[in-house]
TIMAR-424792 format. One record per residue: x, y, z of N, C-alpha, C in turn; residue in three letters. Coordinates in steps of 0.2 Angstrom, whole numbers, padded with zeros to 4 digits, always signed. Atoms other than C-alpha are relative to their C-alpha. Layout:
BEGIN
XYZXYZXYZALA/...
END
This chain:
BEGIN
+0007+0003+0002+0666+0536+0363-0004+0006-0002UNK/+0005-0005+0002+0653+0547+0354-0007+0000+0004UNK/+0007-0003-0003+0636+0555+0360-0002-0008-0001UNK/+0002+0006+0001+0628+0539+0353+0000-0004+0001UNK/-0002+0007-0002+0638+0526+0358+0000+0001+0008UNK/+0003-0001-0006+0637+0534+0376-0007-0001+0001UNK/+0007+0000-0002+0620+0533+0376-0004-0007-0002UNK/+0001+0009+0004+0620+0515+0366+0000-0003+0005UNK/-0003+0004-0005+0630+0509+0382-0004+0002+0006UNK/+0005-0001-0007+0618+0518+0396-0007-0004-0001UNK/+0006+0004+0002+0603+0510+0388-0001-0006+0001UNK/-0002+0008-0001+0610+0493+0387+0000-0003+0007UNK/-0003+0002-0006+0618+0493+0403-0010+0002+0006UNK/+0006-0003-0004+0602+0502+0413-0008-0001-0003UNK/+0006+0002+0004+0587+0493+0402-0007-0001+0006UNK/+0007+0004-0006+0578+0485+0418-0001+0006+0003UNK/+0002-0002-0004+0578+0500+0429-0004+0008-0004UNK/+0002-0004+0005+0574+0512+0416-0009-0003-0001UNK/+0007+0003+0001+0558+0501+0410-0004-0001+0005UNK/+0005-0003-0005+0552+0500+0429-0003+0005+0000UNK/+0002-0007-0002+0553+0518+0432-0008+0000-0005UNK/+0005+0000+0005+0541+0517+0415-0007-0003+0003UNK/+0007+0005-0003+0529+0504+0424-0003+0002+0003UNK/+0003-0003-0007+0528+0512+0439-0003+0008+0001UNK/+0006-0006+0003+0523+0529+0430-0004-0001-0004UNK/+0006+0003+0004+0511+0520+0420-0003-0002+0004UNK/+0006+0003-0006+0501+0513+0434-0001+0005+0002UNK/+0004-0003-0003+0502+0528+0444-0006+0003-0003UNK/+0004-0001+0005+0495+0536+0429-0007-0001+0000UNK/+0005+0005+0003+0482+0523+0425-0006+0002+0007UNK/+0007+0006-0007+0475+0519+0444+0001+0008+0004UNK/-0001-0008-0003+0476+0541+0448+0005+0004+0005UNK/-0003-0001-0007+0490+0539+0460+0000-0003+0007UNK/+0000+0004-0007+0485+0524+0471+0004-0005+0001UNK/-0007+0005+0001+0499+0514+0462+0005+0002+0007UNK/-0005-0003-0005+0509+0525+0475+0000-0001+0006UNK/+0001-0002-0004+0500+0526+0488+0004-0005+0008UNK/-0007+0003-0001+0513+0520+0503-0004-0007+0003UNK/+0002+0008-0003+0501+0506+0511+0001-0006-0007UNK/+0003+0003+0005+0498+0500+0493+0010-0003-0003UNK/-0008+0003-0001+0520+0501+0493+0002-0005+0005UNK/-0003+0005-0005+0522+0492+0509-0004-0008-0003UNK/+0004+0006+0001+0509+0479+0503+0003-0004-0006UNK/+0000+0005+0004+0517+0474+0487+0007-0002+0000UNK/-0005+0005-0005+0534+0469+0499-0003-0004+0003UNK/+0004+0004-0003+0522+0460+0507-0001-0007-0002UNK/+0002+0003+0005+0516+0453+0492+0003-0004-0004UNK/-0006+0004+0007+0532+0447+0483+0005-0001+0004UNK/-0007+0000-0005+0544+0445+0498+0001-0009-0003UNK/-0003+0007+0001+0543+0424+0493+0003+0002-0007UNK/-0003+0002+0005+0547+0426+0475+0005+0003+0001UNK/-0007-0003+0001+0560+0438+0479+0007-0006+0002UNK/-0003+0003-0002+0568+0424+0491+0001-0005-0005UNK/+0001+0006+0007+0564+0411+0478+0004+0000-0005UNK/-0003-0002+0005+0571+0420+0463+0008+0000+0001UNK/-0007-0003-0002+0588+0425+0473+0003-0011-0003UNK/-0001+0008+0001+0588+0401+0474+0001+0000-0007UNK/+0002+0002+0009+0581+0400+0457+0005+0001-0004UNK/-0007+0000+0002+0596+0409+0451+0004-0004-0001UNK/-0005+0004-0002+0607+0398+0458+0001-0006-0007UNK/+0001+0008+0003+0602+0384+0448-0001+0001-0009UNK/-0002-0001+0005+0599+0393+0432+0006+0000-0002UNK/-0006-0001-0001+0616+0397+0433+0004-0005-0004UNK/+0001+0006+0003+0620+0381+0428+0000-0002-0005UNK/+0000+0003+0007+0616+0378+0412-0008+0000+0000UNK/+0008+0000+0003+0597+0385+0412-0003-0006+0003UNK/+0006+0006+0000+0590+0373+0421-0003+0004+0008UNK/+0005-0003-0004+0577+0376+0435-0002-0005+0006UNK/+0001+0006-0007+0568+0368+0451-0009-0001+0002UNK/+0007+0003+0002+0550+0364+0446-0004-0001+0008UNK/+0004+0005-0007+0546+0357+0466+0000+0006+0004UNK/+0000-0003-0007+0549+0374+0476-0006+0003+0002UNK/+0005-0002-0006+0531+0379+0479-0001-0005+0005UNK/+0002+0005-0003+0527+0360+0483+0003+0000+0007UNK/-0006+0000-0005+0543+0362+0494-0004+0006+0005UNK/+0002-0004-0007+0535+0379+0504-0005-0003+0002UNK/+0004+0000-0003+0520+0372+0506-0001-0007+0004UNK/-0002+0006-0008+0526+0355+0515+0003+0003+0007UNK/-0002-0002-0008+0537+0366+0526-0002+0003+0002UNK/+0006-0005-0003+0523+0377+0530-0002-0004+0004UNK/+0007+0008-0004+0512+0362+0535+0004-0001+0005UNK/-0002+0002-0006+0526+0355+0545+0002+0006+0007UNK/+0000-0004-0005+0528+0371+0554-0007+0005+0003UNK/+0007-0002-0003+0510+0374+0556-0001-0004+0006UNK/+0001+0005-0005+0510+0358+0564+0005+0000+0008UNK/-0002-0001-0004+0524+0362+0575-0002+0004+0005UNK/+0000-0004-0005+0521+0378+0580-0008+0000+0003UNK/+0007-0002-0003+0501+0378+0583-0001-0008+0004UNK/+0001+0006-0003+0499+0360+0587+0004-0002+0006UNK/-0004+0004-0007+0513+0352+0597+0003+0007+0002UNK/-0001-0005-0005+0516+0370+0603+0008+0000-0001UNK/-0008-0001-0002+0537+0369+0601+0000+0007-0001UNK/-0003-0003+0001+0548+0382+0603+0000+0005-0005UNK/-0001-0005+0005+0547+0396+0590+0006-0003-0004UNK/-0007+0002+0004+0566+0394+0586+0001-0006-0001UNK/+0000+0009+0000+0566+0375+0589-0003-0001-0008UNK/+0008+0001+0006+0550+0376+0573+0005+0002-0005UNK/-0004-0003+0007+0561+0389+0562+0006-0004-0002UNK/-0008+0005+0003+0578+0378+0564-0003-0007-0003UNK/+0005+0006+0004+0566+0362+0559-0002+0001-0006UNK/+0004-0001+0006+0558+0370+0546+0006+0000-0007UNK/-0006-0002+0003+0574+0377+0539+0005-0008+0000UNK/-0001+0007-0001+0582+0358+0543-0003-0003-0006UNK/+0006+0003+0006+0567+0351+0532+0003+0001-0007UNK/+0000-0001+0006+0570+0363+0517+0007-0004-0003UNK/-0008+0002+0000+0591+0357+0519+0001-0007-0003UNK/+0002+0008+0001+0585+0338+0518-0002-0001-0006UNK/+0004+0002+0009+0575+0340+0502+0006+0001-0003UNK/-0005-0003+0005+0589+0350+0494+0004-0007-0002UNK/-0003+0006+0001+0598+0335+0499-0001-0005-0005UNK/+0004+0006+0003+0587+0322+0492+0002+0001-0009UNK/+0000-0002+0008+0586+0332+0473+0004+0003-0002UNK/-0007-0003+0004+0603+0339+0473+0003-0007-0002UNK/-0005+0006+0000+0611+0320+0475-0004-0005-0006UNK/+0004+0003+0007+0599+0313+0461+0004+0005-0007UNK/-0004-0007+0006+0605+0329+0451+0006+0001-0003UNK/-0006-0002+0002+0621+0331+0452+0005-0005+0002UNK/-0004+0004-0002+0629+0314+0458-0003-0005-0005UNK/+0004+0003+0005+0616+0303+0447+0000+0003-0005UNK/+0002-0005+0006+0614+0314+0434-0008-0001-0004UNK/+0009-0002+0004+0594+0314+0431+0002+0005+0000UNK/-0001-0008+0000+0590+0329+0423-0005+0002+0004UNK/+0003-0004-0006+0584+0342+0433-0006+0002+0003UNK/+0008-0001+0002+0567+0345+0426-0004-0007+0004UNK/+0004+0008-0002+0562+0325+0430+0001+0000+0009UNK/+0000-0002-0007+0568+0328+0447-0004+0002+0005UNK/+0002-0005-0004+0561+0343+0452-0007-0002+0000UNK/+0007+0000+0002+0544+0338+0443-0002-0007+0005UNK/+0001+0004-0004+0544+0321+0454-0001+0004+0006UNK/+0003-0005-0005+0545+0333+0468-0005+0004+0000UNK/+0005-0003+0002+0533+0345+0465-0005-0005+0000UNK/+0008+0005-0002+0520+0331+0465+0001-0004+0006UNK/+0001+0003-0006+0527+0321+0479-0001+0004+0007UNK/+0002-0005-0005+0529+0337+0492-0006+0003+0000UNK/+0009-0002-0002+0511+0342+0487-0004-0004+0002UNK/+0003+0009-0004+0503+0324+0491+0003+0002+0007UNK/-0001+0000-0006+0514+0326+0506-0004+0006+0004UNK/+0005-0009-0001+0507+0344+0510-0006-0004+0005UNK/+0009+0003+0000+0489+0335+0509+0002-0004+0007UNK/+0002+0003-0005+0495+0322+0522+0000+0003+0008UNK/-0002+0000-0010+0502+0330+0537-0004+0005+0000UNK/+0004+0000-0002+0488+0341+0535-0005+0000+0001UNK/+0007+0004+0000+0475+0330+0533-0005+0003-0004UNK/+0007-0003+0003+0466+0341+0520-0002+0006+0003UNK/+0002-0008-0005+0463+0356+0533+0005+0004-0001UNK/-0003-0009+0000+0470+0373+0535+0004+0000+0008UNK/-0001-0002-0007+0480+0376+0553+0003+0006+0001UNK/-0001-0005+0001+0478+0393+0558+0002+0003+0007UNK/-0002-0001-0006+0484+0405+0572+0008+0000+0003UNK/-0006+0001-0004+0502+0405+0574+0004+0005+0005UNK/+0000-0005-0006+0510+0413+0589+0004+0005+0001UNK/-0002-0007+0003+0513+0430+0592+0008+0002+0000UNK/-0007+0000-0001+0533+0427+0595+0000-0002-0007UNK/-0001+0001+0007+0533+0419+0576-0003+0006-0003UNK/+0004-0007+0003+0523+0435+0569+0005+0005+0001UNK/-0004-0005-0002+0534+0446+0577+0006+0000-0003UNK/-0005+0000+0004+0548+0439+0568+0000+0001-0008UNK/+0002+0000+0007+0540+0438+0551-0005+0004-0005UNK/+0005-0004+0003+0525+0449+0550-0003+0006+0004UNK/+0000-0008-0003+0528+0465+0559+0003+0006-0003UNK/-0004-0005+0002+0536+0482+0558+0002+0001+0004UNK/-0004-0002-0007+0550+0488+0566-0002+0007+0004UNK/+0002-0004-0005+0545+0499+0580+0004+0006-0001UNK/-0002-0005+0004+0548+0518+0576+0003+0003+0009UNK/-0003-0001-0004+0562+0527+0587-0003+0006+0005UNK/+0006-0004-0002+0548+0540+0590-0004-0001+0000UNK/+0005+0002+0001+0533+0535+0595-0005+0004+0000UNK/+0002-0005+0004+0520+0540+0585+0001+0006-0006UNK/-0003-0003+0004+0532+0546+0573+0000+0009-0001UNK/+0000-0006+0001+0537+0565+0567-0001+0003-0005UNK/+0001-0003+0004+0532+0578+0558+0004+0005-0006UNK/-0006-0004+0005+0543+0584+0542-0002-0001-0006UNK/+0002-0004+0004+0537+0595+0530+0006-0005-0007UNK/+0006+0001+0001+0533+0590+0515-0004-0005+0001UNK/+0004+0008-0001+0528+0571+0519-0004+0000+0006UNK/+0007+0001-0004+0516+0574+0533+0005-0004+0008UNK/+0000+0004-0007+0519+0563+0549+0003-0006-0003UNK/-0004+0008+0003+0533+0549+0545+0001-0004+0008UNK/-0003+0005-0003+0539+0534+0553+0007+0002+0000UNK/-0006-0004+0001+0555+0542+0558+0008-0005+0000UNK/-0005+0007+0001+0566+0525+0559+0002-0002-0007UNK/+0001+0001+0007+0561+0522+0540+0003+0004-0004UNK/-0002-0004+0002+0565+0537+0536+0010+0001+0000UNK/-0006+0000-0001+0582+0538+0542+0006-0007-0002UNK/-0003+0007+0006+0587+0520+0537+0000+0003-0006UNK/-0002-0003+0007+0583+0527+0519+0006+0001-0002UNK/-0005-0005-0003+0597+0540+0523+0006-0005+0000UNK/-0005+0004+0000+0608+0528+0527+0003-0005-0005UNK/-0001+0006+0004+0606+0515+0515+0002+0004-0005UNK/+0000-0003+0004+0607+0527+0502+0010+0003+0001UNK/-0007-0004-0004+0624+0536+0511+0006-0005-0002UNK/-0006+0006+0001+0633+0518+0511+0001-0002-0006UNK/+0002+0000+0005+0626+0514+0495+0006+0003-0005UNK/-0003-0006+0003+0636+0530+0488+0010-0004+0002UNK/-0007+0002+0000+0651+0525+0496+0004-0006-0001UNK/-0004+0005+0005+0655+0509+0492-0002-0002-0007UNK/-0002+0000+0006+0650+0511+0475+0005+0004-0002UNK/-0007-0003+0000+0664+0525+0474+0004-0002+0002UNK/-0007+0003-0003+0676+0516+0483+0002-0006-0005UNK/-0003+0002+0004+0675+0503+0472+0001-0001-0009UNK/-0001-0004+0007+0676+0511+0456+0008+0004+0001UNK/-0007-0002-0002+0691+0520+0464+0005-0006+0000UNK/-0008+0007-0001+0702+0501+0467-0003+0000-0007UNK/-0002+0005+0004+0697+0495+0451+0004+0005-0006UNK/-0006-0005+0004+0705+0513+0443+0008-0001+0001UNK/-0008+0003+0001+0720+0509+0453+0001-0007-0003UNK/-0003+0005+0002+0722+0492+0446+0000+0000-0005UNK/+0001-0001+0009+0719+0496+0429-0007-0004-0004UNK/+0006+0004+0000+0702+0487+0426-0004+0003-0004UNK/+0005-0005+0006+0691+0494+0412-0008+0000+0007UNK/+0007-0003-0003+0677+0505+0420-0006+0000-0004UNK/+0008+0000+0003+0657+0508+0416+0000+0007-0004UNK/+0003-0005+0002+0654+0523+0406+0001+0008+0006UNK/+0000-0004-0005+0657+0539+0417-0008+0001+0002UNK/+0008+0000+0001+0638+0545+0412-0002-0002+0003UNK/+0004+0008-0004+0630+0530+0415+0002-0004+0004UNK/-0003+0003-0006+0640+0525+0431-0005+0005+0006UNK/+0004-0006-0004+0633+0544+0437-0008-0002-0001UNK/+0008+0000+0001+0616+0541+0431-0005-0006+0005UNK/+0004+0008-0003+0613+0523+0438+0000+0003+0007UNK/-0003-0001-0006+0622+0532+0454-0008+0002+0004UNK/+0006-0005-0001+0607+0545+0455-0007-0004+0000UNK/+0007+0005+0002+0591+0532+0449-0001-0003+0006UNK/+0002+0007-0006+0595+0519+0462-0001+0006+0006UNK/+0001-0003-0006+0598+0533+0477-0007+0003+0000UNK/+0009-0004+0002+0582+0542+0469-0007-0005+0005UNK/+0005+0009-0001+0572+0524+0470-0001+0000+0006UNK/+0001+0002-0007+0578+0519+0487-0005+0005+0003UNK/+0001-0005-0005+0575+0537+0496-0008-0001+0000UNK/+0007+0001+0002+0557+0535+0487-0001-0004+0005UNK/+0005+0006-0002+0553+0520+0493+0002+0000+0008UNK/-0002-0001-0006+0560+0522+0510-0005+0008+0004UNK/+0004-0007-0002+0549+0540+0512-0007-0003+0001UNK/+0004+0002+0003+0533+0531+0506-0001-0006+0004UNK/+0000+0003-0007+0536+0516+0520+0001+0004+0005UNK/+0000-0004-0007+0540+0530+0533-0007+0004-0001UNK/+0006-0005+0003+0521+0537+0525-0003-0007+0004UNK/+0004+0006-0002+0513+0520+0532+0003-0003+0007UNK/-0001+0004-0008+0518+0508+0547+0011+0000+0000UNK/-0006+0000+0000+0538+0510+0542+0003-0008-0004UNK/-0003+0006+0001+0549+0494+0539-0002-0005+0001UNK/+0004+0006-0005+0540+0478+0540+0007-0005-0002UNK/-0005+0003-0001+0551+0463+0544-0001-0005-0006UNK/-0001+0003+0009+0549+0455+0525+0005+0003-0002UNK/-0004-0002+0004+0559+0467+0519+0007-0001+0005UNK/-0008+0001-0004+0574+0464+0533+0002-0007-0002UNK/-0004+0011+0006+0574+0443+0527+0002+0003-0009UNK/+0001-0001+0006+0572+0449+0510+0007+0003-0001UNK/-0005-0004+0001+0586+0462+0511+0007-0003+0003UNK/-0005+0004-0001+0596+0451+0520+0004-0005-0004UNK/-0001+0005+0005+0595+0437+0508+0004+0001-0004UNK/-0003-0003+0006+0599+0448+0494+0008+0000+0001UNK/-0006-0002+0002+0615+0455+0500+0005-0006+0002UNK/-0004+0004-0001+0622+0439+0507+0000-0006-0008UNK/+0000+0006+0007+0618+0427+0491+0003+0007-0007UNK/-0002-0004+0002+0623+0444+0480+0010-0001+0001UNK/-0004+0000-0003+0640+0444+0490+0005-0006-0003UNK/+0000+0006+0002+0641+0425+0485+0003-0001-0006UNK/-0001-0003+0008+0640+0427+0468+0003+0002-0002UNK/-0005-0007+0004+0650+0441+0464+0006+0000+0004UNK/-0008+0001-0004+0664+0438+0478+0003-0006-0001UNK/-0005+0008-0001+0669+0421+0481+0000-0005-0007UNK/-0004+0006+0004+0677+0407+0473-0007-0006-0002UNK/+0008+0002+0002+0660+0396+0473-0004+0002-0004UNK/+0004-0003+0005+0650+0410+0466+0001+0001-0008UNK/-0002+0002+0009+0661+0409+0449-0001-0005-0001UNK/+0000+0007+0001+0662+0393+0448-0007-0003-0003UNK/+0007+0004+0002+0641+0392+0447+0000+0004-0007UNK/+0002-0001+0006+0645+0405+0431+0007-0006-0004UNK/-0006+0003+0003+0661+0395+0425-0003-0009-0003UNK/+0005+0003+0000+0648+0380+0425-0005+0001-0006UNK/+0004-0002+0003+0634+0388+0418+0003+0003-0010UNK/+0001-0002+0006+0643+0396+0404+0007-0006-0005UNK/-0003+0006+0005+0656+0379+0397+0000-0005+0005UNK/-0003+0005-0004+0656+0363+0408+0004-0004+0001UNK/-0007+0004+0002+0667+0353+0400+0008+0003+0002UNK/-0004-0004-0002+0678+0368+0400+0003+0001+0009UNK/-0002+0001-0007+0677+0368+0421+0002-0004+0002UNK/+0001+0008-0003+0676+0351+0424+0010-0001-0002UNK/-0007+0002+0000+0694+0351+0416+0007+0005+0002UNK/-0003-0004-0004+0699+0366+0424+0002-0001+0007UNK/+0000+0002-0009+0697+0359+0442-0006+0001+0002UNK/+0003-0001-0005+0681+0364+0447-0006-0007+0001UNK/+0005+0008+0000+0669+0349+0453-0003+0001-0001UNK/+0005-0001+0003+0654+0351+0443-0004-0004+0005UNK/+0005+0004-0004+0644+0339+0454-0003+0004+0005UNK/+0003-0003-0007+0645+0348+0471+0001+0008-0003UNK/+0006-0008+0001+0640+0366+0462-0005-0001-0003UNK/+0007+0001+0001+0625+0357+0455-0004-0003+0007UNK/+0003+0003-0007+0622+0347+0473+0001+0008+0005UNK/+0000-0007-0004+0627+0367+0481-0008+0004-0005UNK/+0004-0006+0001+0615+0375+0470-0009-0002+0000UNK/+0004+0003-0002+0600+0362+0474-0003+0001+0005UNK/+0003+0000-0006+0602+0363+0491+0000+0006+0003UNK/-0002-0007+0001+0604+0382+0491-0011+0001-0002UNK/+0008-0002+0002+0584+0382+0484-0004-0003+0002UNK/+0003+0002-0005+0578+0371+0494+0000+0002+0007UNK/-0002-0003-0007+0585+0380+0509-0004+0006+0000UNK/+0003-0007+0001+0579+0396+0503-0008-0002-0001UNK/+0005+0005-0001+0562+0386+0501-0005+0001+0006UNK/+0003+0002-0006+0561+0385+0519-0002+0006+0002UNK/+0002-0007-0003+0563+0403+0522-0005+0004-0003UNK/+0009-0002+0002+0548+0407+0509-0006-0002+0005UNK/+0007+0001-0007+0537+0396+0521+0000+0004+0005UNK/+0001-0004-0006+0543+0405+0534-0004+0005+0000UNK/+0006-0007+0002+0535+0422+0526-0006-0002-0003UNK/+0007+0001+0001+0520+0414+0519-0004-0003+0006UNK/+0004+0000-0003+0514+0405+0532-0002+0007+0007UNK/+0002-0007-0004+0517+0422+0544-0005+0003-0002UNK/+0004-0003+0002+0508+0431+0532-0006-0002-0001UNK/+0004+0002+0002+0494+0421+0529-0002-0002+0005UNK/-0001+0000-0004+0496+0417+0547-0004-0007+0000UNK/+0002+0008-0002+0491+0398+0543+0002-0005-0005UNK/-0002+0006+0006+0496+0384+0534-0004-0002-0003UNK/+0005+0002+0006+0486+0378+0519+0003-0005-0005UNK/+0001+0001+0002+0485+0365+0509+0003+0002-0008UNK/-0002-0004+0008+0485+0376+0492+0006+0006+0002UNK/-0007-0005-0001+0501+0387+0499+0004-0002-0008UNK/-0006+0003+0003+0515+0388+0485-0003-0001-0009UNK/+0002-0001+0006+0505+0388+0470+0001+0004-0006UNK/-0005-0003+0005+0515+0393+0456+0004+0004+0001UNK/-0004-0003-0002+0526+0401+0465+0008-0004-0002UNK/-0006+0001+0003+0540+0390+0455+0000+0005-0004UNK/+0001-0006+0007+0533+0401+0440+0000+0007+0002UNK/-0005-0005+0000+0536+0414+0446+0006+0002+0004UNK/-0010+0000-0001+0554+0413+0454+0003+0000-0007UNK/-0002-0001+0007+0557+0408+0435+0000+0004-0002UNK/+0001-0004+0005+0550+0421+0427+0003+0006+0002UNK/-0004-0005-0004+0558+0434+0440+0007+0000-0005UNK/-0010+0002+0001+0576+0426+0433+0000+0002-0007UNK/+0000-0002+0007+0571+0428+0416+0000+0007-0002UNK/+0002-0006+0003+0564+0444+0415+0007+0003+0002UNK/-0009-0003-0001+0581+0450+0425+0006+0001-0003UNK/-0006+0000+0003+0591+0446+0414+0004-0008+0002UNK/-0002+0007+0003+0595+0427+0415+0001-0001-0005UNK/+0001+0000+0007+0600+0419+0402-0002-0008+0002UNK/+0004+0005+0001+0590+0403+0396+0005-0004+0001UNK/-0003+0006+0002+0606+0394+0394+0006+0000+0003UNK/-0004+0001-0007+0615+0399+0411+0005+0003-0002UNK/-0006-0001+0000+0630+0405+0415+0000+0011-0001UNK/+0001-0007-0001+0624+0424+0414-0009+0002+0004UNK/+0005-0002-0007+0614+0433+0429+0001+0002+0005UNK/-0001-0002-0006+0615+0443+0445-0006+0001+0002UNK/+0004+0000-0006+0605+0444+0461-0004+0007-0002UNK/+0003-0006-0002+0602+0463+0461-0005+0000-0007UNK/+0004-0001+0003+0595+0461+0443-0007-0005-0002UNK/+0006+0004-0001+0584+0447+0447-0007+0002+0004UNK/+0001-0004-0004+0578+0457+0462-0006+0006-0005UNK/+0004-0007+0005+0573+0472+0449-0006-0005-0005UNK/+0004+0003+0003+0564+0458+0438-0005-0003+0003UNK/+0006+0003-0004+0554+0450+0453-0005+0008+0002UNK/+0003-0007-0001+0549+0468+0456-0004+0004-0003UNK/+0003-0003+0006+0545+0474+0439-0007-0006-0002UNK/+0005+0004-0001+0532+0458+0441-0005+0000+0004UNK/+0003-0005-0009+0527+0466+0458-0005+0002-0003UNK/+0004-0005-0001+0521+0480+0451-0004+0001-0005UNK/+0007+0003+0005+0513+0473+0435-0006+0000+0003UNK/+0004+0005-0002+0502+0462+0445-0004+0004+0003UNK/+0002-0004-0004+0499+0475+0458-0004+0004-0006UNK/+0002-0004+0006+0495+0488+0444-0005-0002-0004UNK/+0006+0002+0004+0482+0478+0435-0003-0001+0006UNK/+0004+0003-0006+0475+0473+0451-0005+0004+0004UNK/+0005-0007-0002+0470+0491+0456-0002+0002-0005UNK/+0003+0000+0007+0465+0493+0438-0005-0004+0001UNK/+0006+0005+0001+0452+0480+0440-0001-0005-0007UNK/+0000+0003+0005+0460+0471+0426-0002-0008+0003UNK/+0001+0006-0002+0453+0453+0424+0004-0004+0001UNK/-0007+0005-0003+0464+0439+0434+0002-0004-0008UNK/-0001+0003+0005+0464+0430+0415+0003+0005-0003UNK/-0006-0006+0004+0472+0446+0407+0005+0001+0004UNK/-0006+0001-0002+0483+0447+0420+0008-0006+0000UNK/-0002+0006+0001+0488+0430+0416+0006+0001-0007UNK/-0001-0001+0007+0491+0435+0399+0006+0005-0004UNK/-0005-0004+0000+0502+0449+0401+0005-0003+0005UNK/-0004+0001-0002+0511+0443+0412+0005-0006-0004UNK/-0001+0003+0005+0514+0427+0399+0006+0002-0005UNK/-0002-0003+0005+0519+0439+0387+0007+0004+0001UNK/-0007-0004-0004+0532+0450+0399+0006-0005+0000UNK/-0006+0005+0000+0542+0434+0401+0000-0002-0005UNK/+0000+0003+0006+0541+0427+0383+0005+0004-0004UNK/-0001-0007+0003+0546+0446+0377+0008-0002+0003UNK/-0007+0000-0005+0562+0444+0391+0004-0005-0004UNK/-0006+0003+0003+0569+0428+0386+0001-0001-0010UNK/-0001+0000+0007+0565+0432+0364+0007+0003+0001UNK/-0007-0008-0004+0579+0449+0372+0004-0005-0001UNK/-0007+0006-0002+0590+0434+0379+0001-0002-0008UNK/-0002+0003+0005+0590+0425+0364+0002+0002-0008UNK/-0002-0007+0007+0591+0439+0348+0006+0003+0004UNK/-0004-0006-0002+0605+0447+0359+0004-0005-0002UNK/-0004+0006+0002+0615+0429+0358+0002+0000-0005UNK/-0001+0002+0007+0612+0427+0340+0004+0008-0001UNK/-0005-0009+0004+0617+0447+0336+0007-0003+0003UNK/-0006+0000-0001+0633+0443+0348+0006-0005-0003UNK/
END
């Protein structure tokens, strides 16, 4: 392959992380360097840890055949309620609340997968049912009010940071006084990171498996460990790791894992990209539309978990467009409109690239209606991409 066609294929292949890095040097740019600044980084995991969780469901379901799930803020913001009323009202058990809540989201899934994919309504009429009946519900159980105050055992699971191995953290030149726990996890993520991308670039040499571009295998290798170290120095600059990014990172690599390992996770692209095709191959279409329902509504329960933490009370108006942007996350990542192509990690980079949008106007002092408007436009732009790329293939 030639200079050009090397460089054709890194561009292609490395489009999202490339265009971040762009973002995120245009804002520091624009806002003098406060886009960086490490409270202003831990704040905007703070800030997007539901749509991440959301986006990773949402997947699932576009997967599928493009289709989507209209009801999941309605959904956070019932199991908020129910676990506002849990944990503040009737006092239960912490765990008792979280497996309840988490129970709750598993139920709906239930209800809107077995409409979905055993029934066959389409998925839009379903979800759009829900999303107006779990918001009514919302209203009822909490009567119209706010319940706030929840207690310091749930907080500690969902809106803290993990405690530094050095208290009071240490000093290392040039970053000033880190969190020295944060710092070192970096190190290590980065570390592992490296080795089992080589290793498995190594099996797939021995089995004869067409590889990535050398280049652009190096390149991607250096950006990501780059990325990570950053943003792992920049949390060890502020209060360290908070407990958003352990769900979040949990979620990732296990629904990640799903997808790209097992026999289920093909099967949602084997689905997504011919039906009929599967359906005659063996796979049961039905329970990977009723899996990838209850799959978003599960994950659902683990958004309320982090919104009511973080807001540290149940509301009423929770969950507000927070389908829209799960969607737009999946688009911008590199979904396709019309399913059957998508992974986890570049969902993640798309929820992110959204992140640091919103955030970036937002210390700009851009109007909330202009923000509206680009952001409109970032997803529109994503899936035109999606759809010219088809026709050119």
């Amino acid at each position: 392959m030639n200079k050009r066609g090397v460089l054709s294929e890194i561009l292609k292949s490395y489009t999202m992380i490339g265009v971040l890095v762009i973002v995120v040097w245009f804002f520091t740019w624009r806002t003098g360097g406060n886009m960086l600044l490490p409270q202003n980084v831990s704040n905007l995991i703070a800030q997007n840890a539901y749509v991440f969780i959301l986006a990773v469901g949402m997947l699932l379901c576009i997967l599928t055949g493009g289709n989507i799930d209209l009801s999941v803020g309605s959904v956070v913001a019932f199991i908020g309620a129910i676990g506002g009323v849990l944990l503040v009202q009737r006092q239960v058990p912490v765990p008792l609340a979280i497996l309840a809540m988490l129970g709750v989201g598993i139920l709906v899934g239930v209800w809107q997968g077995f409409w979905i994919a055993y029934v066959r309504i389409p998925p839009f009429i379903v979800t759009l049912a829900g999303m107006l009946v779990f918001r009514g519900l919302t209203n009822v159980v909490l009567g119209g009010m706010s319940i706030s105050g929840m207690p310091s055992g749930f907080n500690v699971l969902f809106n803290s940071f993990v405690p530094d191995i050095v208290y009071g953290g240490v000093e290392i030149a040039p970053f000033g006084n880190i969190n020295l726990t944060s710092f070192l996890v970096g190190i290590v993520v980065v570390v592992l990171y490296v080795i089992v991308s080589l290793r498995g670039r190594v099996i797939r040499s021995k089995k004869g498996y067409q590889l990535d571009n050398a280049i652009g295998y190096w390149v991607k290798l250096v950006m990501i460990s780059a990325v990570v170290m950053a943003f792992a120095i920049r949390l060890s600059q502020h209060r360290g790791i908070p407990a958003y990014l352990i769900w979040v990172a949990a979620i990732v690599m296990i629904y990640w894992y799903i997808t790209s390992k097992t026999t289920i996770g093909r099967h949602f692209y084997a689905v997504g990209g011919n039906e009929k095709a599967a359906e005659l191959s063996g796979i049961k279409t039905n329970r990977v539309y009723f899996i990838a329902y209850v799959n978003v509504s599960f994950l659902a329960g683990v958004a309320a978990l982090v919104t009511i933490a973080r807001l540290d009370s149940a509301i009423p108006t929770a969950g507000m467009q927070f389908e829209l942007d799960a969607i737009a996350s999946c688009f911008i990542g590199g979904a396709s409109a019309y399913g059957g192509i998508g992974t986890v990690p570049r969902v993640i980079l798309g929820a992110l690239l959204m992140g640091v949008i919103n955030m970036g106007m937002f210390i700009m002092g851009v109007d909330s209606n202009w923000q509206r408007v680009v952001s409109g436009m970032v997803l529109l732009l994503a899936v035109i991409f999606d759809v010219l790329s088809k026709k050119k293939g």
